[in-house]
Structures are given as structure tokens and as C-alpha cells.
NUGULO-19207 format. One record per residue (C-alpha): residue number from 1; residue in one letter; x, y, z negated. Coordinates in nm, 4 decimals. Layout:
+-----+------+----------+----------+----------+
:  nr : rest :       c1 :       c2 :       c3 :
+-----+------+----------+----------+----------+
: NUM :    A :        X :        Y :        Z :
...
+-----+------+----------+----------+----------+
***
This chain:
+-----+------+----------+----------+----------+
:  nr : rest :       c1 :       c2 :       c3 :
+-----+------+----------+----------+----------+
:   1 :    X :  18.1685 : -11.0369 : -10.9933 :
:   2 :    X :  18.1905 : -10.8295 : -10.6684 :
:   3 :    X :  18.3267 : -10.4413 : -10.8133 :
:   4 :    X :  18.3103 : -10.2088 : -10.5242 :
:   5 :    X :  18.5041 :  -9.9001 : -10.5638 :
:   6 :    X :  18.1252 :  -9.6963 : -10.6384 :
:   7 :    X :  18.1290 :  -9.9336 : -10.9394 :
:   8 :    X :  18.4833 :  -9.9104 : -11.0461 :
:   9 :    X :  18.4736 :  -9.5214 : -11.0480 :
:  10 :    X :  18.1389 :  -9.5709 : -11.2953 :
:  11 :    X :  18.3136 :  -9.7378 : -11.5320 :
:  12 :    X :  18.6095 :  -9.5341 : -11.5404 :
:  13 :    X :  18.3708 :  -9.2000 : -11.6007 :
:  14 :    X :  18.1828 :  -9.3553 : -11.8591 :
:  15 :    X :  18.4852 :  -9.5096 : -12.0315 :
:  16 :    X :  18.6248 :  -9.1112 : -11.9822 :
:  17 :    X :  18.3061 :  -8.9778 : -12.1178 :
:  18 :    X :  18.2990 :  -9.2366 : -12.4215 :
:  19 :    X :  18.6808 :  -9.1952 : -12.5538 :
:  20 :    X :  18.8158 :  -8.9089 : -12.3969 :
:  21 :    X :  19.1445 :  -8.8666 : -12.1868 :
:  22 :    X :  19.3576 :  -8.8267 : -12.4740 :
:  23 :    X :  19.2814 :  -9.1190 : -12.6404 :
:  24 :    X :  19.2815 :  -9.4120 : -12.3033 :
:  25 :    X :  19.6611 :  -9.4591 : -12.3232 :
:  26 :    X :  19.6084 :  -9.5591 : -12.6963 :
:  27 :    X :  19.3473 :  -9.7683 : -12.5918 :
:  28 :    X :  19.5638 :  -9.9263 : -12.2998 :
:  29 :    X :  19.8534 :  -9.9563 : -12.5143 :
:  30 :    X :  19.6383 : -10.1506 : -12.8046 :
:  31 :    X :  19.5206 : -10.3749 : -12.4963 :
:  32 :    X :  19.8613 : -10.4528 : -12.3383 :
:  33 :    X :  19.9853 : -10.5354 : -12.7233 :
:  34 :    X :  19.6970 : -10.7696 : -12.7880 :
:  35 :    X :  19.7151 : -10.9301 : -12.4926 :
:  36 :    X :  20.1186 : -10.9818 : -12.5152 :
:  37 :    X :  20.0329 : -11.1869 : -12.8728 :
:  38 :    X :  19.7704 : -11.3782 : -12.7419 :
:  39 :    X :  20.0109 : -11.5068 : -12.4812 :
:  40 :    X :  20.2379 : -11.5795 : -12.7659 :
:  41 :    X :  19.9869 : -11.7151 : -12.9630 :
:  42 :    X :  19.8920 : -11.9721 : -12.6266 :
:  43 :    X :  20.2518 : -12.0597 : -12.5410 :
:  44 :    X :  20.3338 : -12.1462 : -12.9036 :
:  45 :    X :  20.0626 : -12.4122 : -12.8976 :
:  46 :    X :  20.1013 : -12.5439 : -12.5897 :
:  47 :    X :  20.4921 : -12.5763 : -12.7055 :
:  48 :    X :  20.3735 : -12.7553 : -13.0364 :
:  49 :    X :  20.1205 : -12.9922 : -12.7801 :
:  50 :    X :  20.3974 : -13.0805 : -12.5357 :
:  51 :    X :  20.6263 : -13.1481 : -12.8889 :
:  52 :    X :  20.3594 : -13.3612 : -13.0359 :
:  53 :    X :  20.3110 : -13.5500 : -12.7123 :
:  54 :    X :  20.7242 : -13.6154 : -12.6951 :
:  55 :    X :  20.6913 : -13.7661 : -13.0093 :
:  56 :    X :  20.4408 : -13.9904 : -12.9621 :
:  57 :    X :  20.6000 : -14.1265 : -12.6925 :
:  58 :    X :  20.8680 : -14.1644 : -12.8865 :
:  59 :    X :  20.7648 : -14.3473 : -13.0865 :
:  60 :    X :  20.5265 : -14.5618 : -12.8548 :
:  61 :    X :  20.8999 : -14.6709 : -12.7257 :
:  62 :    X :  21.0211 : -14.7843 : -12.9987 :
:  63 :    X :  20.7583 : -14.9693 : -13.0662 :
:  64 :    X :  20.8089 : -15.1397 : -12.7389 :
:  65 :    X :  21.1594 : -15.2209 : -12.7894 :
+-----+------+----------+----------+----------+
***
């Protein structure tokens, strides 16, 4: 997606004309929150993946042995 700065100022006017100034920092602030849980959300399963994996090489040693 190529967004020249004709574009960009479009979609700022439109998202102006839609919500209103006084309600964009609630917007941005709902945005940043949800976006700070979904990288929660990701890094807690890639933690429980990379735990899972540990294990089963764990145990894939001892096995071995």
C-alpha cells in the first residue's frame, strides 16, 4: 500500500469528520491499550510454546539416557 501524503490527509479529515476532535484521543488511547494486550496476549504464548518445547526435550533426553 503506497499512502502519499494527499491520501493520508483524506483519511485523517474523514476520520475528523466521523468522530470529532474531542473524541480521537479516546479513540487512540483505546487503540494503544488494545494493542499493549494483544502483545501480552502473543508473548504469553509464545512463552508457553518455547516451555512446552523445553519439556519435550526434556524428556526426549531422558529417554535417551
Amino acid at each position: 500500500m503506497n499512502l502519499g501524503a494527499p491520501e493520508i490527509i483524506l483519511i485523517v479529515a474523514v476520520i475528523l469528520i466521523f468522530f470529532g476532535a474531542k473524541k480521537i484521543p479516546e479513540l487512540a488511547q483505546g487503540l494503544g491499550k488494545g494493542l499493549r494486550e494483544f502483545r501480552k496476549a502473543a508473548r504469553d504464548i509464545q512463552d508457553d510454546i518455547e516451555k512446552d518445547v523445553k519439556q519435550i526435550d526434556q524428556n526426549k533426553d531422558q529417554k535417551q539416557q
